[in-house]
C-alpha positions as CSV (number, residue, x, y, z in Angstrom):
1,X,82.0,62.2,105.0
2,X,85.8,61.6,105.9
3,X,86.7,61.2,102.2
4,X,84.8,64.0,101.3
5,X,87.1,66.0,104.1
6,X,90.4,64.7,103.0
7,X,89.4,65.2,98.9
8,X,88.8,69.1,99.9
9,X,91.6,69.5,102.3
10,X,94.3,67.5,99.4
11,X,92.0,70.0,96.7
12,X,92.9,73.1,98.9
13,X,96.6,72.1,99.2
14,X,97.0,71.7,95.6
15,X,95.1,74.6,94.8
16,X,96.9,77.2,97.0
17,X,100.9,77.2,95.6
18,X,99.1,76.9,92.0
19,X,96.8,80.1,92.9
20,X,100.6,81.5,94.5
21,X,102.4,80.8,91.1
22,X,99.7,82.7,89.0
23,X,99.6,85.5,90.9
24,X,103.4,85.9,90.9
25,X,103.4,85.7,87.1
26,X,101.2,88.9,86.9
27,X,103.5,91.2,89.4
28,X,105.2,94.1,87.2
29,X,109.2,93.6,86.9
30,X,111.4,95.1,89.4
31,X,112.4,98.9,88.8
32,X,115.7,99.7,88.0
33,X,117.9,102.6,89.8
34,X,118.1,104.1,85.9
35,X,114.4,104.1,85.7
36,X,114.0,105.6,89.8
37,X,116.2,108.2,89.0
38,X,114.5,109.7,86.0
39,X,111.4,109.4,87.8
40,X,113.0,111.6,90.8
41,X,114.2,114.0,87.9
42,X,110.7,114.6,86.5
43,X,109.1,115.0,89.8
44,X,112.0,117.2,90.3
45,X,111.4,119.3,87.4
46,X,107.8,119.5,88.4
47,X,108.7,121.2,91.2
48,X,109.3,118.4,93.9
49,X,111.7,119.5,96.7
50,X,112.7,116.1,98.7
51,X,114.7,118.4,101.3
52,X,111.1,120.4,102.2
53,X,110.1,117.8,104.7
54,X,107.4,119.9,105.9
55,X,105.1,120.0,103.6
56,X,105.5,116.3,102.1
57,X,102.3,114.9,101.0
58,X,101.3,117.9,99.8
59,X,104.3,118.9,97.6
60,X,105.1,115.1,96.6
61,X,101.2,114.8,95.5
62,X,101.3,117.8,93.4
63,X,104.6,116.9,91.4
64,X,102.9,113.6,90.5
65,X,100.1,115.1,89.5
66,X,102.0,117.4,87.2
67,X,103.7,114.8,85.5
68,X,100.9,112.3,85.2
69,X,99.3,115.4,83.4
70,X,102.7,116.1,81.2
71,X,102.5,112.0,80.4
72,X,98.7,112.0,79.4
73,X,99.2,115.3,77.2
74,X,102.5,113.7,75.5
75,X,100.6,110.3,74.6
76,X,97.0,112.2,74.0
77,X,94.6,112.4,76.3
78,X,92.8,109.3,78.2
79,X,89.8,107.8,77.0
80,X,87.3,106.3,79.2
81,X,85.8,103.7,77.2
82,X,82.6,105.2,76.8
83,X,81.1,106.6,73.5
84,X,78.4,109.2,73.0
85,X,75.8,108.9,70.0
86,X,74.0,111.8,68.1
87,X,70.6,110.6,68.4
């Protein structure tokens, strides 16, 4: 039973920085301050004010949603993997 114990425990410590280095391999790449600032310039244009502190989530959620609308309209609209038949 003591082998049995020390081949899982040696299994887990091998397993763990290998299950570490996959996962880092599938983040996103950092952002850029080019690509942060044109994304503050279209919520901007959508009508985000940063200086109107009081009534942040709201006005912050609506910009977004503006220009995830402007982004789906410019590449055609979103598809939700389903199909419909004419039978």
């Amino acid at each position: 039973m003591k082998s049995f114990l020390k081949a899982a425990v040696l299994a887990a410590i091998v397993a763990v920085p290998a299950a570490a280095f996959a996962q880092a391999q599938t983040q996103q790449q950092p952002v850029t301050r080019a690509e942060v600032r044109a994304d503050l310039a279209q919520l901007r244009a959508a009508g985000y004010d940063p200086s109107d502190w009081m009534h942040y989530p709201e006005n912050i959620q609506a910009a977004e949603a503006k220009v995830a609308a402007q982004r789906a309209t410019a590449y055609g609209p979103s598809t939700n993997g389903t199909s419909q038949s004419s039978q």
